[in-house]
C-alpha positions as CSV (number, residue, x, y, z in Angstrom):
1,X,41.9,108.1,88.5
2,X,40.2,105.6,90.0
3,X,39.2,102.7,87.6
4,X,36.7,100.0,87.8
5,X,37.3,97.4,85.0
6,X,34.9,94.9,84.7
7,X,36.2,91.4,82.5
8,X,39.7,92.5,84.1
9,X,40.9,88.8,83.3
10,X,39.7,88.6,80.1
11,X,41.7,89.1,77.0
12,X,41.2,93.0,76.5
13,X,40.8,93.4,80.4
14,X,43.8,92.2,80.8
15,X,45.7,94.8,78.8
16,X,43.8,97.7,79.9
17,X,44.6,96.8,83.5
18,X,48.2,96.4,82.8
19,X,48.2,100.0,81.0
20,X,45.9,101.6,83.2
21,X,48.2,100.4,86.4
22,X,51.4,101.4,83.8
23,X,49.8,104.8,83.4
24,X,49.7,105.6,87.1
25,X,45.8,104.7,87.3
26,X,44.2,103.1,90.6
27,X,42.3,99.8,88.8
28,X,39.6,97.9,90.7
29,X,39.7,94.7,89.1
30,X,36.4,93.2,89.0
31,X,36.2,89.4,88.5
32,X,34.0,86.0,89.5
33,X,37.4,84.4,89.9
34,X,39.8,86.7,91.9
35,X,42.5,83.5,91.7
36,X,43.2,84.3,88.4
37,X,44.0,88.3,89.0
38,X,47.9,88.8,90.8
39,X,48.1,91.1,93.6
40,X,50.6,94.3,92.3
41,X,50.6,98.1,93.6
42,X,47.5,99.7,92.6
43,X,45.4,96.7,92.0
44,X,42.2,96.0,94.3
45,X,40.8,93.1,93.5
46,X,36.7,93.1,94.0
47,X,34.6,90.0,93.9
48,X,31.2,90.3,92.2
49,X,29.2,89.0,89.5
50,X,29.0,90.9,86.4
51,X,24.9,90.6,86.3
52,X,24.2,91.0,90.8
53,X,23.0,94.8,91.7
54,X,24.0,94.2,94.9
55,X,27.4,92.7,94.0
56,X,28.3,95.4,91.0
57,X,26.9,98.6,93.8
58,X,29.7,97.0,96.2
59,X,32.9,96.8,93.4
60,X,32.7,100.4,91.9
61,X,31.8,102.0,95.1
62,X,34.8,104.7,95.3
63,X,35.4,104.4,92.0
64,X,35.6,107.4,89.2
65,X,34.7,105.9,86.1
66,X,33.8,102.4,85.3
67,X,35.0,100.5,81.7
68,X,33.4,97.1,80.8
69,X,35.4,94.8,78.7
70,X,33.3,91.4,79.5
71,X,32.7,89.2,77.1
72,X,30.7,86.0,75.9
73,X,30.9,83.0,73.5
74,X,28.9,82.5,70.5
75,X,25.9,80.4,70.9
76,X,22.6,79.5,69.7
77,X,20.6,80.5,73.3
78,X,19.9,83.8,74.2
79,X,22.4,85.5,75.1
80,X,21.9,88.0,78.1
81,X,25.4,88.9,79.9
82,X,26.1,92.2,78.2
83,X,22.7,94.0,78.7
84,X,22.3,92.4,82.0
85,X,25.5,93.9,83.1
86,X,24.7,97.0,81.5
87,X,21.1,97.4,83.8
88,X,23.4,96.4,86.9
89,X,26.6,98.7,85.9
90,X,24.4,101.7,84.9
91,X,22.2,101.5,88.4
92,X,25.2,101.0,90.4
93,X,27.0,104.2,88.7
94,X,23.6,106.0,89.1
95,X,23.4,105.2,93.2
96,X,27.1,106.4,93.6
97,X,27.2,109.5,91.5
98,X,29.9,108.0,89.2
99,X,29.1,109.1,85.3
100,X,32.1,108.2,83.3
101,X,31.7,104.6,81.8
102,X,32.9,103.3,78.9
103,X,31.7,99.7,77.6
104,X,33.0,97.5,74.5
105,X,30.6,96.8,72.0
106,X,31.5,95.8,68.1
107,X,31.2,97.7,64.8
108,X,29.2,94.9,64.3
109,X,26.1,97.0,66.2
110,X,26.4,100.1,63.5
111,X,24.1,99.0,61.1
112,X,26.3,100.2,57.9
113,X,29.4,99.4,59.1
114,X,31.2,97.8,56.2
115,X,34.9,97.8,55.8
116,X,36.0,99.5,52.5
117,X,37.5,96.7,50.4
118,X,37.1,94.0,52.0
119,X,35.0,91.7,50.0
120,X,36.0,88.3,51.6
121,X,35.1,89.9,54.8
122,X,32.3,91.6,53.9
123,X,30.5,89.0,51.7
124,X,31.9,85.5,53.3
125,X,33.1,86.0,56.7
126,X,30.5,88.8,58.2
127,X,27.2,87.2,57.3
128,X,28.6,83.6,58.3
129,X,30.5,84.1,61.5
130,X,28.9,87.3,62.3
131,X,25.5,88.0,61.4
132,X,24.8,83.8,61.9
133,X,27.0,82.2,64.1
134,X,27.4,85.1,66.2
135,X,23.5,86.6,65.5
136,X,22.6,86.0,69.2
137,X,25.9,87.5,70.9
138,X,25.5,90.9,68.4
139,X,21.8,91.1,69.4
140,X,22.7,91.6,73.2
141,X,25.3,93.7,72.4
142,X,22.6,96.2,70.7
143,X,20.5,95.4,74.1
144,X,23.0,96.8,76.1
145,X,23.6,99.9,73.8
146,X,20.2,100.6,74.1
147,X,20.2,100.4,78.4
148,X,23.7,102.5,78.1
149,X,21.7,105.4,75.7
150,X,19.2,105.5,78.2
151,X,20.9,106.9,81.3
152,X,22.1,110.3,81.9
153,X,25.9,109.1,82.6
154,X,28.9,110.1,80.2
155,X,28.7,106.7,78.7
156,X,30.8,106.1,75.5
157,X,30.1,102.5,73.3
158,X,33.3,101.5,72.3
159,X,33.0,99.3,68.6
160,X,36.2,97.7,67.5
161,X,36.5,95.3,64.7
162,X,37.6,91.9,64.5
163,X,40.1,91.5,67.9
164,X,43.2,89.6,67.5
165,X,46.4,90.0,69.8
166,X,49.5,92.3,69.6
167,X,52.2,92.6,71.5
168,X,52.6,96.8,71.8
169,X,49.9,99.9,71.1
170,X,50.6,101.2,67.6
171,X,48.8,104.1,65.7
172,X,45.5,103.3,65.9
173,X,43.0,105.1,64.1
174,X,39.2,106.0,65.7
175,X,36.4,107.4,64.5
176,X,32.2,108.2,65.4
177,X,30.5,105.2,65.2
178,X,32.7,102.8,64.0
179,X,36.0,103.3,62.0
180,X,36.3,101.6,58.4
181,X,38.5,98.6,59.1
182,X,38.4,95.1,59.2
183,X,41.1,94.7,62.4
184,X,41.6,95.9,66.0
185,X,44.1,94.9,68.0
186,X,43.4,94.5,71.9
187,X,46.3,96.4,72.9
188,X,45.0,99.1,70.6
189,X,41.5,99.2,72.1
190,X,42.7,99.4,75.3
191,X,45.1,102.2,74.6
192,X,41.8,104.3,73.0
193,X,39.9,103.4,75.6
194,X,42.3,104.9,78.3
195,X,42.6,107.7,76.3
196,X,39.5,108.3,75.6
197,X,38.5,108.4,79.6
198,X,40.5,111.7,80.0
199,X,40.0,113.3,76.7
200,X,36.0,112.2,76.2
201,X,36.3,113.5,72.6
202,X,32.9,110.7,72.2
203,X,30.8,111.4,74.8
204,X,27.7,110.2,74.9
205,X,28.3,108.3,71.3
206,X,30.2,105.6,70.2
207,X,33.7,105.3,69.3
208,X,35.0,103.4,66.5
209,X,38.5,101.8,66.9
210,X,40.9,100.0,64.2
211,X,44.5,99.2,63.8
212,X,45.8,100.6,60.9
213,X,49.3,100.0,60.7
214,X,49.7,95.8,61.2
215,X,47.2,92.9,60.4
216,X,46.6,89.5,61.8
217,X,47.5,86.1,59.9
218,X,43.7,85.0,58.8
219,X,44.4,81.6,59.5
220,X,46.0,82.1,62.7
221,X,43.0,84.6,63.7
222,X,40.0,81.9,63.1
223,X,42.3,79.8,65.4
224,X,43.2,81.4,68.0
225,X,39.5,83.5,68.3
226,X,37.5,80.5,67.2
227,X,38.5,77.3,67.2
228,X,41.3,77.4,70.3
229,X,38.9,79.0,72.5
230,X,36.4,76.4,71.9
């Protein structure tokens, strides 16, 4: 298969390109900055802004399905790069024929997601990082599930939970809408994501995704996803 990913450098895109290529995929890596993407067998590298019609038409053209893993920081502005990217993605996809797309949202968009259990979480960190610092970020996200829900494509919204980094896929559990866990690792999401392309078992819905069987150090988390990055 042929694979457009779209935030290929990024910290998710990165490990789906890497499993896609292991896997025997084609990948199209679509970046602003193709410097920071290394030429290997099986990689194309296409230039194009994540938000440009014209640009996004010209990077999955030849493509069979199209996965989205771009991202944005938290911030008090509007926030308008996930369901501007949707709009261009979607209509791109739409021109060529292409239907399969699958696009990384957070468990953050169901409305009654919340994690069995866990109270800190739920009570402290979710309405303080999440619903506040992050309100902005979430409320895009729920922009571009809307645009996705509104085309005819097989488009599946992908929702992990709180992203932090692991070396290796383990057992990962997912679910309809979103899966009742606090964690997700980004090799993890990857892996379902990949998975989910060829066995479209959530179609046209979203698919929850949570690492069950290892969890993050808290501190270390809120470092290296918060303050590191800033």
């Amino acid at each position: 298969m042929r694979i457009a990913i779209f935030g290929s450098n990024g910290p998710t895109g990165r490990h789906l390109t890497d499993q896609a290529l292991a896997a025997g995929h084609e990948v199209v890596a679509v970046t602003r900055r193709p410097g920071s993407i290394a030429e290997r067998p099986g990689l194309t590298v296409a230039v194009a802004d994540a938000t440009n019609p014209v640009e996004v038409k010209a990077a999955v053209s030849g493509t069979d399905a199209v996965v989205s893993a771009l991202g944005a920081r938290f911030s008090k502005e509007q926030i308008t790069t996930y369901s501007a990217s949707a709009t261009a993605i979607t209509e791109a996809m739409a021109d060529h024929g292409i239907k399969r797309l699958l696009v990384i949202s957070s468990s953050i968009a169901d409305p009654n997601w919340r994690p069995t259990g866990a109270h800190f979480f739920n009570y402290v960190l979710d309405p303080l990082v999440n619903r506040r610092l992050g309100r902005t970020l979430h409320e895009d996200m729920r922009r571009m599930e809307a645009v996705i829900r509104d085309t005819d494509l097989d488009w599946t919204l992908v929702r992990p939970s709180g992203l932090f980094e692991h070396p290796e896929v383990t057992d990962f559990h997912t679910e309809e809408n979103s899966a009742d866990g606090v964690f997700t690792a980004r090799a993890d999401l990857a892996a379902s994501m990949l998975r989910e392309l060829t066995q479209r078992a959530y179609v046209r819905t979203a698919m929850g995704v949570i690492t069950t069987s290892v969890k993050p150090n808290i501190a270390k988390l809120i470092w290296a996803e918060g303050v590191k990055k800033k």
